[in-house]
N, C-alpha and C positions, 0 to 999 in steps of 0.2 A: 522229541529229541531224547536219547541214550542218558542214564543218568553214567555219571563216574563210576560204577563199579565196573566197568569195560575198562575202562581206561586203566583203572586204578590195577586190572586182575590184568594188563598187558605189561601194565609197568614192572607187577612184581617178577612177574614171570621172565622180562627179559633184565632185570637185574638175575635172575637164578639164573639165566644163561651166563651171563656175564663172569658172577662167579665160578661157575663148570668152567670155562674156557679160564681164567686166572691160577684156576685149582691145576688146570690140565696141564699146563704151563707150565707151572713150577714143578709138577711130576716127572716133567718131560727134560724140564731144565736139570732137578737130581740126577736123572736117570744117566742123562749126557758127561755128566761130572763127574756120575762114579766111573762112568767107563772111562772115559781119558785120564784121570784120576787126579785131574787138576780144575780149580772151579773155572769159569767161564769168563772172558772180560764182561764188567758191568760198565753201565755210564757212555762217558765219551772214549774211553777203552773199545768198548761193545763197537762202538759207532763206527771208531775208525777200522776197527775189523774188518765189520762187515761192509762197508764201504769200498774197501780195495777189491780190484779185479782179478780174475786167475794168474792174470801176469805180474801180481804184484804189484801194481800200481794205480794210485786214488784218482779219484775224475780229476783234481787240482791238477796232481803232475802229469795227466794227461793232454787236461787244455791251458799249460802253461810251461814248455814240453823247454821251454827256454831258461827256466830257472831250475835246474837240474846239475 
């Protein structure tokens, strides 16, 4: 049987990835903010954003097309 240092030298490494892609993120996320020149919605702001369709409208007021 493998002792832990596999394990242990997988873990670290995909924690370093993790961070890379966190890091990326937020580079990406600045980069986005300075160009629009407004920060970005966070939270349930973000959510409901990106949640609506091109038309403008959330899956709710889609399959509930009655309470509108």
């Amino acid at each position: 049987m493998p002792d832990g240092d596999a394990g242990d030298a997988a873990q670290r490494q995909g924690a370093e990835s993790a961070q890379g892609l966190r890091e990326s993120a937020e580079n990406e996320e600045r980069r986005v903010e300075n160009q629009k020149g407004s920060p970005l919605a966070k939270g349930e702001e973000r959510f409901d954003e990106r949640s609506r369709s091109s038309d403008g409208r959330s899956a709710g007021e889609k399959q509930n097309p009655g309470d509108l």
